[in-house]
C-alpha positions in Angstrom: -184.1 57.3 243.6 -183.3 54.1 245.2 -186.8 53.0 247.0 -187.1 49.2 245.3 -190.7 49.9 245.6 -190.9 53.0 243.6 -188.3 51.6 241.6 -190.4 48.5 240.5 -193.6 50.7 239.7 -191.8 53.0 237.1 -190.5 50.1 235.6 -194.1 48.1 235.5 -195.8 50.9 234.3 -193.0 51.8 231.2 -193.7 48.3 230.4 -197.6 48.6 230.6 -197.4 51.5 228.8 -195.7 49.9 225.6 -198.4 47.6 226.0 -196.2 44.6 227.5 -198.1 41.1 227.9 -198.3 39.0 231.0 -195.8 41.1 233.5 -194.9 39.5 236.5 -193.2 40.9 239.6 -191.4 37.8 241.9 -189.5 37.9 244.8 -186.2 36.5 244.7 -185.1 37.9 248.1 -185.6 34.8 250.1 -184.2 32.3 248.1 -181.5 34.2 245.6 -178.7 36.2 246.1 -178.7 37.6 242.4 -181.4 40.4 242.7 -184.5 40.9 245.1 -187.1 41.4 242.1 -187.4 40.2 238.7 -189.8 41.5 236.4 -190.9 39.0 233.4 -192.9 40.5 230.6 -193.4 39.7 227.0 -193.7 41.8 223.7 -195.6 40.4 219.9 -192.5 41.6 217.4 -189.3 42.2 217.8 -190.0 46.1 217.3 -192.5 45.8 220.5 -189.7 44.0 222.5 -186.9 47.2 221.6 -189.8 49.6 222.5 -190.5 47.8 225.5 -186.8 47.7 226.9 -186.1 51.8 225.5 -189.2 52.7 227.5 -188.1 50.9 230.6 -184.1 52.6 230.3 -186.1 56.0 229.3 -188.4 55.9 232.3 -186.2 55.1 234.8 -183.2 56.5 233.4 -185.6 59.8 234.1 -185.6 58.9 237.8 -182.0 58.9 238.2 -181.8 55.0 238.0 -179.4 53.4 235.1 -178.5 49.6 234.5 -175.5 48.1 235.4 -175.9 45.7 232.2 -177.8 45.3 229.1 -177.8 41.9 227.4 -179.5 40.6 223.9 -181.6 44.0 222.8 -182.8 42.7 219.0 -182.8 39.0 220.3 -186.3 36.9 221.8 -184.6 38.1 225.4 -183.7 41.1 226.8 -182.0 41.3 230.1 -181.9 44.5 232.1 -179.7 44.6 235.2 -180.8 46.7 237.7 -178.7 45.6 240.6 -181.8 44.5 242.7 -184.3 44.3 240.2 -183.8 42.7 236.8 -185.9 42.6 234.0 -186.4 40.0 231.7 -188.2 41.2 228.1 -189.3 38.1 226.3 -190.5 37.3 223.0 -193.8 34.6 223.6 -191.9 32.4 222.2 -188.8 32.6 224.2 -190.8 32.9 227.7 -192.7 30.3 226.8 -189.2 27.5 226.3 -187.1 29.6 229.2 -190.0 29.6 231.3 -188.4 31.4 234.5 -191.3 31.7 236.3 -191.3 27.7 236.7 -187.3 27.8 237.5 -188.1 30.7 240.1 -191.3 29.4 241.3 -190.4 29.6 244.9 -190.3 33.4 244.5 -193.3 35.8 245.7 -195.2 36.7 243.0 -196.2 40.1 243.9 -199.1 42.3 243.3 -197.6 45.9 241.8 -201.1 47.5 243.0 -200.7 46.7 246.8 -197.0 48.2 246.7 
C-alpha cells in the first residue's frame, strides 16, 4: 500500500481506536521537505501513549507499510517515521510545551473524513 490517503486513515483510525486525544492531520507539503503529513495526537499515561504507537506499527504494519524510524517509545514523545507521513504521539504535557502545531502552523490542517 502506498496511497498517502489510505495510508493516513489506517493510521488515524489505530490512533482513534486506542482512544487518542485531539489528532490532527497537517500538511507539510507546501512548505517542508521532511514529510507531506504529520499526524499529532496525544495519550493520558504513559501506558496509553505505548498502546497508541503499537496500534499504529500493528495497523499499518498489517497493510504492508513499516517505519523507517522509531524515536522515544516510553518517553512524553513518540516519533514514527513514515517517509511521507510522520506521527508524533504526545503526552498532554509534552504537546502542550512542543506545541508543533504553532511551529507548523502554515501547514493544512486537514479533515481525515473528506479524504
Amino acid at each position: 500500500m502506498n496511497d498517502l490517503n489510505t495510508i493516513l486513515k489506517v493510521a488515524y483510525n489505530a490512533l482513534d481506536e486506542k482512544k487518542a486525544e485531539n489528532i490532527k492531520v497537517i500538511d507539510i507539503s507546501r512548505i517542508s521537505i521532511i514529510a507531506d503529513y504529520f499526524i499529532i495526537a496525544s495519550g493520558n499515561n504513559p501506558n496509553q501513549l505505548d498502546a497508541l504507537s503499537d496500534n499504529v506499527e500493528r495497523k499499518l504494519g498489517q497493510a504492508g507499510v513499516h517505519p523507517r524510524q522509531t524515536e522515544g517509545p516510553g518517553t512524553g514523545w513518540t516519533l514514527m517515521d513514515y517517509n511521507d507521513i510522520v506521527i508524533h504521539i504526545f503526552s498532554k504535557e509534552d504537546r502542550e510545551f512542543y506545541d508543533l502545531e504553532r511551529i507548523w502552523s502554515d501547514g493544512e490542517e486537514v479533515n481525515i473524513l473528506k479524504i
